[in-house]
C-alpha positions in Angstrom: 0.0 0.0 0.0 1.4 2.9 -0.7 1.9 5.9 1.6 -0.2 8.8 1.6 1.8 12.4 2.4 0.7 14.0 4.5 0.2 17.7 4.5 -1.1 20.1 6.8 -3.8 23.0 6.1 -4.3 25.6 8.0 -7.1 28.1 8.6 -8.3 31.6 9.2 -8.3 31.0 12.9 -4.7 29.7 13.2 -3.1 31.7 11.2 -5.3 34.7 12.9 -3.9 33.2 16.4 0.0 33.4 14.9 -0.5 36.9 13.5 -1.8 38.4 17.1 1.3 36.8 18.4 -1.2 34.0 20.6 1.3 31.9 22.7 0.7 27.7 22.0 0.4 29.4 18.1 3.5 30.5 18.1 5.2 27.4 19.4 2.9 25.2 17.2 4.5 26.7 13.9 8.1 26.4 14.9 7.5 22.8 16.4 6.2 22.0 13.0 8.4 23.5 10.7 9.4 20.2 8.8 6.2 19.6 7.7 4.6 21.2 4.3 2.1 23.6 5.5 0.0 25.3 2.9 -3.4 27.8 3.3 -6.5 27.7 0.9 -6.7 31.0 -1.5 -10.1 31.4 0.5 -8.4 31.4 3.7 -5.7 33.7 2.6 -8.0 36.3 1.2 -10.0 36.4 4.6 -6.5 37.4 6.1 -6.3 40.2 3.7 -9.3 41.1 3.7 -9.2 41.9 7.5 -6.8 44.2 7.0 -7.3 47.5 8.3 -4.7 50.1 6.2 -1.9 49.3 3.5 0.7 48.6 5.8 -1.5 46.1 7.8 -2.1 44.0 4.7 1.4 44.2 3.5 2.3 42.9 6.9 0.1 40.4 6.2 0.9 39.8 2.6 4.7 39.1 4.1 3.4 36.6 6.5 1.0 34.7 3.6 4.2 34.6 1.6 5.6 32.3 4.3 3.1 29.5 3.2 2.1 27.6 0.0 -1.2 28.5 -1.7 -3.7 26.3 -2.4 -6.6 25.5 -3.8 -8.2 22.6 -4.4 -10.4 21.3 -7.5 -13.6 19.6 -6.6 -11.9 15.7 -7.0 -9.5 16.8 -4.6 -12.2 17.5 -2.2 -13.9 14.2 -2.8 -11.0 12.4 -2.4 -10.0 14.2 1.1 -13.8 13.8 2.0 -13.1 9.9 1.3 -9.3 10.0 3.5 -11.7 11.1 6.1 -14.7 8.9 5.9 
């Protein structure tokens, strides 16, 4: 059987909880540095979106840079829905 990589997706509230500096966030991300972390296009767009002036959302844009951008098609979602069944 083969093996299935495993990749870890984050959302609005983590990445919310990391950006206001929330303590177990900010170990969680170092702790787990080795593995591939990416963010849905969605989830990145509520970041900016939340922005409150140009230099908060370049701030953000800097962080979002950090992380791999995803998004999925619809088969992908089946077959995580499936992974998960």
């Amino acid at each position: 059987m083969a093996t299935i990589p495993i990749t870890t997706l984050l959302d609005t509230d983590v990445l919310i909880d990391i950006l206001r500096a929330h303590p177990p966030a900010q170990v969680w991300l170092p702790a787990n540095s080795a593995l591939p972390v990416v963010i849905h296009g969605v989830t990145a767009m509520a970041i900016w979106m939340g922005s409150r002036n140009k230099n908060e959302w370049q701030r953000y844009q800097k962080f979002l840079s950090q992380f791999t951008l995803s998004w999925p098609t619809s088969t992908e979602f089946e077959e995580a829905s499936w992974l998960l069944a």
